[in-house]
N, C-alpha and C positions, 0 to 999 in steps of 0.2 A: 748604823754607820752612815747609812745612804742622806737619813736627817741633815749630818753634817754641812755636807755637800750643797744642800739645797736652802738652807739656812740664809734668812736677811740680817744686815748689820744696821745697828741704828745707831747713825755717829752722834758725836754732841751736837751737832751744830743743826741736829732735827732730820739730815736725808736718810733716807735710807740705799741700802746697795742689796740689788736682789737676790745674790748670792755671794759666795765668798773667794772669787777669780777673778784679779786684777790683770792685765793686761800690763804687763810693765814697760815703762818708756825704755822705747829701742833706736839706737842711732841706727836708720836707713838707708839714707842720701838718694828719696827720692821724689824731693818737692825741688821748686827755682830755688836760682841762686839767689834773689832776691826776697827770701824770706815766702814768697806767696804759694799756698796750698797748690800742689798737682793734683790730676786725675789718679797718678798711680799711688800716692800716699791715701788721697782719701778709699782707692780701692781698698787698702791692706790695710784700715784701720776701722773702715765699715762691715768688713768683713770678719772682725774680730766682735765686733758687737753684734752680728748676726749670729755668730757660732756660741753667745750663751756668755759672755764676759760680763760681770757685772759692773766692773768698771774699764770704759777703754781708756790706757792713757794714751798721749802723741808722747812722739819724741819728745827731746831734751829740745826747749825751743826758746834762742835766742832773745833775750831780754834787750841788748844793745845791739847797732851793727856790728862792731868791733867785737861783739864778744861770741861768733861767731865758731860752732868748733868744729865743724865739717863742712865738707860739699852738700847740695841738695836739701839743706838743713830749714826747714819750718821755721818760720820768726811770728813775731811779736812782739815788735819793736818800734812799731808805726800804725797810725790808724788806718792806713793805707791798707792793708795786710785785712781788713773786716773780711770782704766778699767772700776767703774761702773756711777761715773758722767759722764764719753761719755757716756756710752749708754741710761743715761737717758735723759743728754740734746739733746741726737739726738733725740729721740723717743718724746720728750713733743716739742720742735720744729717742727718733722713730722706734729702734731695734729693742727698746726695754733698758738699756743700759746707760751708766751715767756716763757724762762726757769731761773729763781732767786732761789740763795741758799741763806739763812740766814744765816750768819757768829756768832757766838755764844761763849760763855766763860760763862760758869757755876758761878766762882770764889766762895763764900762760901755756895752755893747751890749744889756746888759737894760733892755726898757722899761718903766718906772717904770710907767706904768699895768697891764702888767701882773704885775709884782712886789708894787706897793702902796707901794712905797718905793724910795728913790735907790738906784743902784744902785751899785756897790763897784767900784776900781781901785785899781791900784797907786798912784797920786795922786790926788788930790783934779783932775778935768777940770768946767770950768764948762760947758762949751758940751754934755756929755753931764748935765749938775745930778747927778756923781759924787764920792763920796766917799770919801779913801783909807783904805784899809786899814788897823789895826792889824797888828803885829808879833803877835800871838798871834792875829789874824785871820786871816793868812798863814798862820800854822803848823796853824791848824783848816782852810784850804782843803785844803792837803796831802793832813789825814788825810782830808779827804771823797775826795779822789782815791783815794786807796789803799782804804779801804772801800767804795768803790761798783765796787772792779777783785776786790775779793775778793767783793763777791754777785758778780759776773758769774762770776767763777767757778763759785761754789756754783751759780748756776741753770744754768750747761752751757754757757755762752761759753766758745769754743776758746781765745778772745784777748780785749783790746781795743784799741783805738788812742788815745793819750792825742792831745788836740785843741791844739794849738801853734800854731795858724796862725789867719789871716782879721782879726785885732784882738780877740780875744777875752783871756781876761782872760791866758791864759799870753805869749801875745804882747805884751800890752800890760806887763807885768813884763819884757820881754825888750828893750821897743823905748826906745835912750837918750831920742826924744824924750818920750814920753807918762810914763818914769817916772824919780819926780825926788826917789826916794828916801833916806835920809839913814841908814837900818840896812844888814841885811846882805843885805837885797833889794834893793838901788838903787846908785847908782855905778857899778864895774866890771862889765863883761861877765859875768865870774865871777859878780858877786853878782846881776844882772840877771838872770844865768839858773839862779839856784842854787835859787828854785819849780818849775820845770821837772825839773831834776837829783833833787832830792828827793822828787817826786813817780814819777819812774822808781825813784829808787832801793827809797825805798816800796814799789809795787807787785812787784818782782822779787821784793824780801824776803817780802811777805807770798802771792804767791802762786807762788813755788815758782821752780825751771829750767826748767820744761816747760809752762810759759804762754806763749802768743804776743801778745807786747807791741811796738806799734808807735808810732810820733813821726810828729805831721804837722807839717809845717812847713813858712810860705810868704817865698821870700826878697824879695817888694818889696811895698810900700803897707802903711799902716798902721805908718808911721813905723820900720821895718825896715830893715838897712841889710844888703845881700848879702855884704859882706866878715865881719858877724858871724853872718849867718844860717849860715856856711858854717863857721866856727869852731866854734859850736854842732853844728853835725849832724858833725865830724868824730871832736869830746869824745861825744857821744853814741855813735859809731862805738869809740872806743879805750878806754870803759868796759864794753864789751860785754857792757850789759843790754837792748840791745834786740833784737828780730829784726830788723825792719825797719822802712824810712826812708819817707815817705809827704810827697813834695815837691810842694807846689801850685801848679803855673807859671802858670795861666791860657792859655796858650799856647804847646806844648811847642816851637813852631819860634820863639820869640821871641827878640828879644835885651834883655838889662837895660836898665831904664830909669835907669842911673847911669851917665851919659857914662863913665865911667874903668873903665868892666866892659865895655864894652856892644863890645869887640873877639870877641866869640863868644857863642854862644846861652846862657841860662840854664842852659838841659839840660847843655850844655855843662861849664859851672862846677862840676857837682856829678858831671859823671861821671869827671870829674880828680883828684875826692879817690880816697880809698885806703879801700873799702868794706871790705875783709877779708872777714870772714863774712857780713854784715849785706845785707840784699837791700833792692835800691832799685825804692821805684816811683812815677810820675810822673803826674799830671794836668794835663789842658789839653787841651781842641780835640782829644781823639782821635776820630775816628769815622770809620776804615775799618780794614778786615785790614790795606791795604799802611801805614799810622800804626802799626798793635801790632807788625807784621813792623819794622820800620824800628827803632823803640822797643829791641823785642828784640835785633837784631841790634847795636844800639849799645851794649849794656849793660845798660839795663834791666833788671830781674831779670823784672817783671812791669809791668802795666799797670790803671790804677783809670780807670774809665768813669763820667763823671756824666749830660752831655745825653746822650750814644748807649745809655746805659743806661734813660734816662727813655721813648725813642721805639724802643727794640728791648729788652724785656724779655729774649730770648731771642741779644741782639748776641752774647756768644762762640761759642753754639753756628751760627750765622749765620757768622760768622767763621772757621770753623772746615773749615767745607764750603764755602767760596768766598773765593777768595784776593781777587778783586775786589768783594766786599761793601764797601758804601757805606751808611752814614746815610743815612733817606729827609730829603728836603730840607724846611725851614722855609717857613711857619710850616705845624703841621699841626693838624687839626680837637680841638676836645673828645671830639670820639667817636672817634677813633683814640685820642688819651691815655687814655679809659678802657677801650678793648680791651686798652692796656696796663699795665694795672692800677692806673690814677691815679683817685682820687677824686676827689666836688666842690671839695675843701677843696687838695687838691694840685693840680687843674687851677686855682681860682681863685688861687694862690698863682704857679701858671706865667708863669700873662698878665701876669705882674712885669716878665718876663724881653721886652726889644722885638722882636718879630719872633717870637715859639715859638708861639702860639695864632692861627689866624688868628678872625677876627670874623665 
């Protein structure tokens, strides 16, 4: 079983990942306001690649200014922004590990105070004071996607992971209820997902065979429906521009929350499609060896770590050496979080979460 664990992945696109623990993009909030890498984010993301991750991602990181979705939020929105992705993709490369930025657009989940102005969706939603898109606005998000996948390039990202899931603005183009489009972004499934498509299709073209380009996608909440979320990742699979598939379950042992699915787990539903080359990998409530063991042996290609990641900087190599490794149990101190490498700004952003900091 130990095999498992230690096992490299060989995507299509030629890299390889030297084991099979992903590091999964976590909102922080602790680089400038201005998009530009801190010392405290590059600490907690270097130190994720020290600790045995075979791929580290970053946050969710702004493609536009405007499409900004938190405080302290990482960009890539400008070439201005080079000086601290070199140094971080040198330094997470040093460590053995690949370096993947998560390409990101907030769209009606940016908050207007901190944008300065309403913020953008596929339709016009009142209850976020959002306002829809233009059809030549669409087409300029595109290119920020593809241009902010080509600096990553340029500054030494192995990969990146284009951001589809949580309500953000690709999802919210994707979901029939939030978009109530009337071009060739709205109506069909097709054209609902044809920002998405285009924005892979994009980046493939402009940076080559041998980039590692991955799709997150989550199949319930935020007005998502699992029968199309699943059609989607299958066209994403039989155009085969992606490496791999990056599903956000919330809870890998869950079952859907759509009575007419909900006869098998989520994990379930997606490991039934027909992956071909494309490697799949899963978040939710993992945190022990025998969850990655289990994961794996079901299919899995690999595994992305958020909480057991935030409270074991060093969880794969942990994992790795003890088949019964266990996340240490909730809530844990501020000063444990910052032995593992979380800042003020990242520990005050934790105590969000009920139960992760104790008082």
């Amino acid at each position: 079983m130990k095999k498992e664990l230690s096992k490299k992945i060989d995507f299509p696109c030629g890299i390889q990942m030297p084991n099979p623990f992903m590091l999964a993009p976590m909102t922080n909030t602790q680089s400038h306001d201005d998009g530009r890498l801190s010392d405290e984010e590059f600490h907690w993301l270097t130190m994720r690649a020290k600790g045995g991750f075979g791929i580290t991602m970053t946050c969710a990181s702004h493609v536009q200014e405007d499409g900004r979705g938190f405080p302290g939020q990482l960009g890539i929105y400008d070439d201005d922004l080079q000086e601290g992705h070199e140094r971080l993709t040198k330094a997470i490369k040093k460590e053995g590990s690949l370096a993947v930025i998560q390409l990101h657009h907030a769209g009606m989940r940016s908050p207007q105070k901190l944008i300065g102005q309403p913020p953008v969706t596929a339709t016009s939603q009142e209850k976020y004071n959002a306002r829809g898109m233009s059809t030549e606005e669409v087409e300029h998000l595109v290119q920020s996607f593809i241009k902010a996948a080509k600096r990553a390039q340029n500054w030494g990202y192995d990969g990146v992971e284009i951001h589809g899931a949580h309500g953000y603005i690709i999802a919210q183009f994707l979901s029939a209820e939030l978009n109530q489009r009337d071009d060739q972004y709205g109506g069909s499934l097709e054209n609902r997902s044809r920002l998405l498509f285009e924005i892979v299709d994009g980046v493939r073209t402009a940076c080559g065979p041998n980039f590692l380009l991955g799709i997150r996608l989550s199949p319930e909440r935020f007005g998502m429906a699992l029968s199309e979320v699943k059609q989607v990742t299958q066209k994403l699979i039989d155009d085969d521009k992606a490496d791999f598939l990056d599903i956000s379950l919330w809870d890998w042992r869950k079952n859907p929350e759509e009575k007419e699915h909900a006869n098998k787990t989520l994990l379930q539903h997606f490991l039934d499609l027909n992956f071909k080359n494309v490697k799949l990998t899963v978040a939710g409530k993992i945190g022990s060896t025998s969850d990655c063991i289990e994961l794996l042996n079901n299919g899995v290609d690999f595994v992305t770590l958020g909480k057991a990641a935030i409270l074991h900087h060093d969880f794969p190599q942990m994992a790795m050496q003890n088949l019964d490794f266990q996340s240490i149990g909730l809530p844990v101190s501020r000063e444990y979080l910052k032995k593992q490498g979380l800042s003020a700004p990242f520990i005050k952003y934790m105590q969000r979460w009920d139960g992760f900091v104790s008082e």
